[in-house]
C-alpha positions in Angstrom: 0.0 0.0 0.0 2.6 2.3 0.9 4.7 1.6 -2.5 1.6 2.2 -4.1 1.2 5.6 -2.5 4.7 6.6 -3.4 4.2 5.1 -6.8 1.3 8.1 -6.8 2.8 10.8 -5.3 6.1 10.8 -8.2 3.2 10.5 -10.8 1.7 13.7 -9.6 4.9 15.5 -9.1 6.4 14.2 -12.3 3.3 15.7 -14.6 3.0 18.7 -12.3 6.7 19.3 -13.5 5.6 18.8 -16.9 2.8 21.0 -17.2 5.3 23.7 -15.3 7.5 23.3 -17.9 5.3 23.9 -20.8 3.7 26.8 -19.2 6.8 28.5 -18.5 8.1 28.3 -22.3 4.2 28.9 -23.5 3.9 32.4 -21.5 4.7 35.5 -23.8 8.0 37.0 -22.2 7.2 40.7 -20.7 8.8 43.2 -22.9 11.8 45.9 -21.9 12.0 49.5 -22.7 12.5 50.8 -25.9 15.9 51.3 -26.6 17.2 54.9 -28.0 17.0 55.8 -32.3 19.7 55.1 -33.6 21.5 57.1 -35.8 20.7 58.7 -39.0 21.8 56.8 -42.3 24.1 58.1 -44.9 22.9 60.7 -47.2 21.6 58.7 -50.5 23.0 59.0 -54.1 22.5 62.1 -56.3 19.6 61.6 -58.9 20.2 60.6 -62.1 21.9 62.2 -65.1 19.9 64.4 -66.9 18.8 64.1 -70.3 21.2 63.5 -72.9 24.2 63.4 -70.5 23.9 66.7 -69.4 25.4 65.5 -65.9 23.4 68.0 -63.4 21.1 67.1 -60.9 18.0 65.6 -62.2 15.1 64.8 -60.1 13.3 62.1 -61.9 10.2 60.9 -60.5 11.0 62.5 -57.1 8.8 65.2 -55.4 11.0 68.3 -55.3 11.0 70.7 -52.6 11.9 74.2 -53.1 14.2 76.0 -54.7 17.6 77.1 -52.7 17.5 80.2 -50.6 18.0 83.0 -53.3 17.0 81.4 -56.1 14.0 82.3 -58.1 11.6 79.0 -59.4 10.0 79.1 -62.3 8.9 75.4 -64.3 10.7 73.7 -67.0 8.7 70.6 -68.6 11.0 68.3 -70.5 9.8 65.5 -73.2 6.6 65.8 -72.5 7.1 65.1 -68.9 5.1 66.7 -65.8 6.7 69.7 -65.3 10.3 70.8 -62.3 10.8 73.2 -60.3 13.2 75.0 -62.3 15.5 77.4 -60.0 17.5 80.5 -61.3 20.5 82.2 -59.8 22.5 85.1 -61.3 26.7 85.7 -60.7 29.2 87.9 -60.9 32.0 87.0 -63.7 34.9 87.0 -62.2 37.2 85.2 -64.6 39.3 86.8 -66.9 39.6 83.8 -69.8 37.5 81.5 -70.1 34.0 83.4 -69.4 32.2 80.8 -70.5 33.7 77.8 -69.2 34.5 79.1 -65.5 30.6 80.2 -65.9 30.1 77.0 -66.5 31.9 74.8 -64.0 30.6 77.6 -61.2 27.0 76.6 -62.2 28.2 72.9 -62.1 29.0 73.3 -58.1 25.3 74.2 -57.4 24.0 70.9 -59.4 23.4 73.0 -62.3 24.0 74.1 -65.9 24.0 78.2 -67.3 20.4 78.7 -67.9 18.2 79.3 -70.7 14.8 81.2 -70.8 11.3 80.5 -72.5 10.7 84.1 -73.4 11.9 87.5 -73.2 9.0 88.3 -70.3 10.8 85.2 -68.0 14.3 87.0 -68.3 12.3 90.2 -67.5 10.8 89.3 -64.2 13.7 87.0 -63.3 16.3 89.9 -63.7 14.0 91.9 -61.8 14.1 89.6 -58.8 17.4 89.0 -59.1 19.2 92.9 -60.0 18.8 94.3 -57.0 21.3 92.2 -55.1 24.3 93.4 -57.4 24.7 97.4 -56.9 27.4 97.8 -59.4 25.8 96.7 -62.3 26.8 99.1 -64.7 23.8 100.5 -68.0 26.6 97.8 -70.3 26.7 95.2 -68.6 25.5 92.0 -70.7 24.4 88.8 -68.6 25.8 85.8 -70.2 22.7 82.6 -70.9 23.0 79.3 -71.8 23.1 79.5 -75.5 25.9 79.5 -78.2 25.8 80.2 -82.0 26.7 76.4 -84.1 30.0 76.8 -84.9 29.1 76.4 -88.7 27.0 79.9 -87.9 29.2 81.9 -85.8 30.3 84.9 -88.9 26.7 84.3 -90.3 23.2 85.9 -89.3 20.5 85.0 -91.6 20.8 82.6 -94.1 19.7 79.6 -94.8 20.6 77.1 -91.9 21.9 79.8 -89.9 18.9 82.0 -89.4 18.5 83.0 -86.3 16.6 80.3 -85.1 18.0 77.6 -86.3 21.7 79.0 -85.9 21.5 79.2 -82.2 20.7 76.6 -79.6 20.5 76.3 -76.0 23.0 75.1 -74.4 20.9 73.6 -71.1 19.7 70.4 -73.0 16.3 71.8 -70.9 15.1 74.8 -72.8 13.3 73.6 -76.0 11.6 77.1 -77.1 13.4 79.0 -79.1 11.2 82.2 -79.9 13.7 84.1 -77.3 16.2 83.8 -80.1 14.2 86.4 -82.4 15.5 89.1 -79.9 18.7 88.3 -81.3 20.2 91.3 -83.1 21.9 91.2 -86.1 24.7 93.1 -86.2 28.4 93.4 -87.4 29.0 91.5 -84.0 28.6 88.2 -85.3 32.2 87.5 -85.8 33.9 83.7 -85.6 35.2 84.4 -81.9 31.8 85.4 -80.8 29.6 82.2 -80.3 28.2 83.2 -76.8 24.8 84.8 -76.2 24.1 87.4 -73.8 21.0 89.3 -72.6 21.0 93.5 -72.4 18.8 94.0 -69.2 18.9 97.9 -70.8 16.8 97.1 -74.1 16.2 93.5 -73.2 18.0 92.6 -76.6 20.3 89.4 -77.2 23.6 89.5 -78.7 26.6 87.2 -79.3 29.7 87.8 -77.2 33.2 86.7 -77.2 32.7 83.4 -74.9 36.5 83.6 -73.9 37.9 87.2 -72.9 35.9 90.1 -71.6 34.5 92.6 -73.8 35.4 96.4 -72.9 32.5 98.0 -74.2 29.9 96.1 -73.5 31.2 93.5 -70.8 29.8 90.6 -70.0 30.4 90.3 -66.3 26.7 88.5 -65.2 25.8 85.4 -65.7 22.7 83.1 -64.9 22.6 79.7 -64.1 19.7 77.5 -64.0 19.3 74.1 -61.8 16.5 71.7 -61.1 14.8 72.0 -57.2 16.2 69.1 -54.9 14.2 66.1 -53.6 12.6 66.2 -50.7 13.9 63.8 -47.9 
């Protein structure tokens, strides 16, 4: 009887030890305090290329935020796509040689390429905004845009592939309108070393410039350069 008893007893403890078990490892363990955020990632890669190879910033399907402090937005649509923020800056030209490429590579630092415009009213209103931050802008001073003469039209003006029009191109790979170009005066100016285009904020006329050394009578010391708005984060 009393084997019997003790035969019962380890039965009972031994599934009472069981059933411990399984509830212990069943039970959900009580959770800790959050720990601290950790850091912030790296910053991600710059957006694509855009179009054509042009190499500056391009948004592509991104939602853009505003432009940079000090620069004035206006839109740019490209291949039929929805339209970008399109942000517009104006410099000084300090270079002495070079005009247009040192324009150039300065634009390049801010994502961006020298600017073209859709018509004479957006260079208006642009230069309007934009004037007032440069005192010493003297009634000859020519602001340098991103357009050339073709090098097969540089000494001509108006004739047959090298009307106005068609002889000059921008030089932004954004700007597709060209009816800008008809403010282009022709003039004894067109000469083989002047392929660059610059604006005259005085009579809001275009003429070609010498792209490499600076003019003396009618200098071309400003310069505008033109960048897509950045993504927001």
């Amino acid at each position: 009887m009393i084997k019997a008893s003790l035969v019962f007893f380890a039965f009972l403890a031994l599934a009472s030890g069981r059933r411990h078990h399984y509830d212990y490892y069943d039970c959900e363990p009580e959770r800790g305090p959050r720990g601290r955020e950790g850091r912030e990632g790296p910053r991600g890669a710059q957006g694509a290329p855009g179009p054509n190879g042009t190499g500056f910033f391009w948004p592509g399907t991104c939602e853009q935020s505003d432009c940079p402090d000090g620069w004035i937005s206006v839109n740019r649509k490209i291949n039929n796509d929805v339209e970008k923020k399109w942000c517009i800056n104006m410099f000084w030209n300090q270079a002495t040689n070079d005009l247009y490429k040192t324009s150039e590579k300065v634009c390049n630092s801010y994502g961006g390429v020298m600017t073209g415009f859709k018509d004479k009213g957006e260079f208006i209103s642009v230069f309007a905004l934009l004037k007032n931050r440069f005192p010493n802008i003297k009634p000859v001073s020519q602001v340098m845009i991103g357009a050339r003469r073709l090098e097969t039209c540089a000494s001509i003006s108006n004739f047959g592939n090298c009307t106005i029009t068609k002889g000059t191109k921008w030089t932004d790979l954004v700007m597709s309108i060209d009816s800008f170009f008809n403010e282009l005066q022709q003039s004894a100016r067109f000469s083989p070393l002047k392929k660059c285009i610059v604006a005259n904020p005085t009579n809001l006329k275009l003429y070609v410039a010498n792209c490499n050394v600076l003019e003396s009578d009618y200098p071309q010391d400003l310069f505008m350069c033109g960048r897509f708005a950045p993504c927001k984060k």
